[in-house]
Phi, psi and omega in degrees: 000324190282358190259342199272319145337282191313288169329316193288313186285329180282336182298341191295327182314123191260162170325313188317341201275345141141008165282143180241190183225113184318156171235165179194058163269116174242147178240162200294102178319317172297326159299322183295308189272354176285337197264002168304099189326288190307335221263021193266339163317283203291330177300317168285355196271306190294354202272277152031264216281288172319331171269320179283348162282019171253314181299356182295338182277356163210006165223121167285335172277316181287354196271309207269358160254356156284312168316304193280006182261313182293254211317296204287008186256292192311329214224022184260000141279311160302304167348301179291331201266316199271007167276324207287314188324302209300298187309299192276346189227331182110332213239163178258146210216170157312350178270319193270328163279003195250310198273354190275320170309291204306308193272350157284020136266345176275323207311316187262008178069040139257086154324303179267330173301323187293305165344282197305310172324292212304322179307293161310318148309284208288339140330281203283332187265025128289335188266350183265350144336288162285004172271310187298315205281351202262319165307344186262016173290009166257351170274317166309332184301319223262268271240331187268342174278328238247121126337127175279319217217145170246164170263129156237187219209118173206143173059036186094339192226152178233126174235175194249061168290140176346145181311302195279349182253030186268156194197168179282153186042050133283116175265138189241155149283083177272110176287157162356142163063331253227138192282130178291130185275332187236186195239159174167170175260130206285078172290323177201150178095188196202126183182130153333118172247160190228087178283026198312280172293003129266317163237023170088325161317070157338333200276084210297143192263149187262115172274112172235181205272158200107326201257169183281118152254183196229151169280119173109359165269152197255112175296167209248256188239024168211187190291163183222150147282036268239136206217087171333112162290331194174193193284178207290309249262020166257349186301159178299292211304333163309306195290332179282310177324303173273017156259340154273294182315316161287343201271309213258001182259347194287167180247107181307171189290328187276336170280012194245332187294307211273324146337270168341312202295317172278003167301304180296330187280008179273330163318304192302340212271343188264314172319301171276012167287308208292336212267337167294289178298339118011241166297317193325305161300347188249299203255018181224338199050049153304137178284150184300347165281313179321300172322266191337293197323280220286332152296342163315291188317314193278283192342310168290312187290315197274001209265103197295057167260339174285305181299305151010283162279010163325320211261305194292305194304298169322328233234289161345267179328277190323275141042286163281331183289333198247352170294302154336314187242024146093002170278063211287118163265146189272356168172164173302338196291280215311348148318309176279331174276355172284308178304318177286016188293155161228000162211161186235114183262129188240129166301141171269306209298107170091002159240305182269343190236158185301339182090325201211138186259173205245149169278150205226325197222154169186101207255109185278156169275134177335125184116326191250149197274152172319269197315296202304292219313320186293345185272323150316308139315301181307328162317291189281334177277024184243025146253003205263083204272020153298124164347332172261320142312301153333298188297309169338276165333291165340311185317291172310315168315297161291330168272011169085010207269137145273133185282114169265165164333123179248153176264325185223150196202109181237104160286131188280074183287137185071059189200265190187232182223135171238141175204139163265132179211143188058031166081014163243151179297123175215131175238153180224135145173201191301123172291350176293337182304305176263019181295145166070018183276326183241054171043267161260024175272352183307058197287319189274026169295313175328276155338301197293302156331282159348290179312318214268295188298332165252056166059020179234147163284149149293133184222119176249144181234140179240140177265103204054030182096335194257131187284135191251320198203140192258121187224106179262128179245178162203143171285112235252160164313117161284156215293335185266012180306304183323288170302307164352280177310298189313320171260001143293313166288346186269012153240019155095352194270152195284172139216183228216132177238121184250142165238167144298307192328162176290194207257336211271346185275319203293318182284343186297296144004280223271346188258352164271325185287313192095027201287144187253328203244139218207111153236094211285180152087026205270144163250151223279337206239025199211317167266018152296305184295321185273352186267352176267333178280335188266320170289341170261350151299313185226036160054266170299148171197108157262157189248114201265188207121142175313356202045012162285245173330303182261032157350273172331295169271003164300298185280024161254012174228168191309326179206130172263153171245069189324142154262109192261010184296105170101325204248107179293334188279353172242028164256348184268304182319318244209130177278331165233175170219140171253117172262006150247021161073008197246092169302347175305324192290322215279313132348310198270302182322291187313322194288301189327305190295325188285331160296008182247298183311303184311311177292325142315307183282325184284329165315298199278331187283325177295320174301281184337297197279336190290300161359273161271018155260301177302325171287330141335246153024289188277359181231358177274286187257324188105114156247137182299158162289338160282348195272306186341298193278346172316296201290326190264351204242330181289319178288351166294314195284329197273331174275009176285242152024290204284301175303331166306345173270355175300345166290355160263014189255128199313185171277337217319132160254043179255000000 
């Protein structure tokens, strides 16, 4: 009654009071970017540029200050970025060779070609701005889920406080529509979560009490009870933030290489400019403006802004396109070490498989009914907290069977259970423990075999000493495995099963499965070792896993891959995470990264060849400078652009 109480006063509560409703108002990109500081700079610089080439036709004065007014709007902040280099670093980057072009062309009274360069620069490096913010838009995405305030419920009473004062076993009200704030467990209602922003799933899961919700999911259409694991700044949706933040700041090895590169080749870039105006007239006979002009043109022209920007935008994107469907990377190198696999090694238990087994069979001796011999068993094995009793019970459970009373209950170890119920003696347990004690009752050796060669343990239950009934389980092949594998080979890649297990449950498994290499009988430190071994056979090696148990070979392969829904111990474990646990996914991941690599290579081959073409050009036939900066500043924007498209590229893994 106080909850129903309570519920009533909350809906009641108004927004204003710190509940929100999700918005999901999209605005028109182009709308976004115009209204983009930078990029509102380079549109006035360009504004500029146009009255002072109009005013050039009747005032030279009013002319050339509006061009200096189009530079200092355009290009004082690139200015400013490439004085901090020089200063703070030592070194010279592209903003200080782009305006050093610019004011060596005003020097010589092109105004207006120097104007456009600064437009144009100041253009494109706005729009790789507004590109880069835009990959990152799954972190704002993120950051707009995180709730300021929750209602908690303490004493009979609901106040609405701040996020960050919530502590474990605080019980909080999450109403109708309204973004869950904290991580907890479900104490009272039943209602739809829309876990999305976790695990990439649209699809809402129906939450009753007992169960886990998440902070930053959308409760559905009714209150929930929710009852705080901990603090705000410990929830999965904090650590998925601060793991897409880090992920997108990191830098891979080829962009601190390309990074590196331009400090010397700007060096080289300046060098060989002073050495054109310079030498050019004595050994070309050039007049000294002509010399200059056309070291303008190479200065502009030989200048790494397109290659520069080969890489991170891709690396980004991809990132993001894959955070969006619940695919979390812990940095760009792991993008790149995706791309190169060649075999996906699977943890079985809780990866290829369901995690918990199932009764699959269950064969009685002539004379005895199916359903009692199971109610008996499940009866006595329903104190029992092994995995393999559990299932039992389940079992029972699922058929409707009532479990009855036991008078004595004994656990065997490294056997089963012994109980007494209704006054008769009942055991359950491994059947190899007793082969060959009863001579010609032994009728389930056979069976058992059978059973055994097709990947299930075996349980024999005896009634008063004599075995009556056979019960075979297995932990079943989760239903998306198959395919999983199935889109792995079609993109040549092998995969790999590492278990503890024997060997005859592992291949029974790994042959339902589509598994090609089956390495069974394993200790968590023995697939360290087998994960190393596959890598120097077949080079890329990823690690599917719980991010637990298989720690070792997670960091022992070129990229672990974590299961992750709910589980914080594989966001620490694991270089990537799937946070909806759908290895199908995984497949799509490997296609993203070798299209990011594909992209990235065509970026650099493209920056390249624009180059030494344009640099050709300018010592071949001679090109003006505005075509200069049309061409190096346009191969900037168009490989910008071309890495940007991996944000539309789906999960698919074809």
């Amino acid at each position: 009654m106080m909850m129903q109480a309570l519920e009533k006063r909350a809906l009641s509560v108004s927004e204003a009071a710190g509940g929100r409703e999700p918005r999901n108002k999209r605005k028109l990109p182009l709308a976004a970017m115009l209204r983009h500081p930078e990029m509102l700079q380079a549109l006035g610089s360009g504004l500029l540029m146009l009255a002072g080439w109009g005013a050039s036709h009747w005032s030279q004065l009013l002319s050339v200050t509006l061009y200096v007014a189009a530079y200092g709007v355009g290009g004082w902040m690139k200015a400013k970025e490439g004085a901090m280099t020089l200063i703070k670093e030592r070194d010279l980057d592209v903003n200080l060779l782009m305006i050093a072009a610019a004011l060596g062309a005003a020097s010589i009274g092109y105004w207006n070609e120097g104007a456009m360069l600064i437009f144009i620069f100041a253009l494109s490096g706005a729009l790789e701005t507004f590109a880069s913010d835009q990959s990152r838009k799954s972190i704002s995405s993120l950051m707009a889920l995180r709730p300021e305030k929750a209602l908690r419920v303490s004493g009979g009473r609901m106040e609405m406080v701040p996020v960050s004062e919530l502590a474990a076993e605080d019980l909080i009200l999450v109403r109708p529509g309204e973004i869950i704030p904290a991580d907890g467990a479900v104490q009272s209602g039943t209602s739809a979560v829309n876990q999305a922003s976790i695990t990439g799933e649209s699809i809402p899961v129906d939450k009753t009490a007992g169960d886990q919700v998440y902070a930053g999911t959308l409760n559905g259409e009714n209150a929930l009870y929710v009852e705080v694991s901990g603090p705000a700044e410990g929830t999965l949706f904090a650590k998925i933030i601060a793991l897409v933040e880090e992920a997108e700041e990191a830098v891979p090895a080829s962009q601190r290489f390309i990074e590196r590169f331009e400090g010397i080749y700007a060096k080289t870039v300046v060098a060989a400019t002073a050495l054109l105006i310079g030498l050019s007239p004595l050994l070309f006979g050039w007049t000294w403006n002509e010399s200059f002009y056309k070291a303008m043109v190479f200065l502009v022209v030989a200048s790494p802004c397109a290659l520069v920007a080969s890489i991170m935008p891709a690396m980004l994107s991809a990132i993001s396109s894959s955070a969006r469907r619940g695919i979390l990377f812990k940095g760009s190198v792991h993008v790149q070490n995706l791309a190169e696999t060649k075999l996906v090694a699977f943890d079985k238990t809780g990866t290829l498989t369901q995690g918990k087994p199932v009764v699959t069979d269950l064969i009685v001796k002539d004379g005895e009914e199916a359903n009692h011999l199971l109610q008996m068993a499940a009866s006595a094995e329903q104190l029992s907290a092994h995995p393999l009793a559990k299932a039992v019970v389940a079992e029972a459970v699922r058929r409707g069977l009532e479990l009855q009373p036991i008078a004595e209950m004994k656990s065997v170890a490294g056997w089963g259970v012994e109980a007494v119920i209704r006054g008769e003696a009942w055991k359950i347990g491994k059947a190899d423990f007793a082969s060959g004690t009863y001579g010609e009752q032994d009728w389930w050796i056979k069976q058992s075999g059978e059973l055994e060669r097709a990947g299930k343990t075996v349980s024999l239950i005896f009634r008063e000493g004599a075995p009556v009934g056979l019960l075979a389980l297995r932990d079943e092949v989760r239903p998306v495995a198959k395919a999983a594998i199935s889109h792995l080979h079609k993109l040549g890649i092998k995969a790999a099963m590492l278990t503890g297990d024997n060997e005859a449950t592992a291949k029974a498994i790994a042959s339902e499965a589509g598994i090609d290499i089956v390495l069974s009988g394993l200790l968590p430190q023995d697939k360290a070792s087998r994960i190393q071994q596959l890598r120097e056979q077949y080079g890329g090696v990823v690690m599917v896993g719980d991010g637990v148990n298989d720690a070792p070979a997670l960091a022992a392969a070129n990229v672990g891959i974590g299961m992750g829904a709910g589980s914080g111990a594989a966001l620490d474990a694991a270089d990537v995470v799937l946070m909806n646990e759908d290895i199908d996914r995984i497949a799509g991941a490997i296609s993203l990264a070798r299209r990011g690599r594909r992209i990235v290579k065509q970026n650099m081959v493209f920056a390249i060849a624009v180059i030494s073409l344009l640099v050709a050009g300018n010592f071949g036939v001679g090109i003006p400078l505005p075509l200069g900066v049309v061409g190096h500043e346009g191969s900037t924007i168009l490989v910008i652009l071309n890495g940007l498209r991996l944000l539309r590229y789906g999960s698919s893994p074809s």
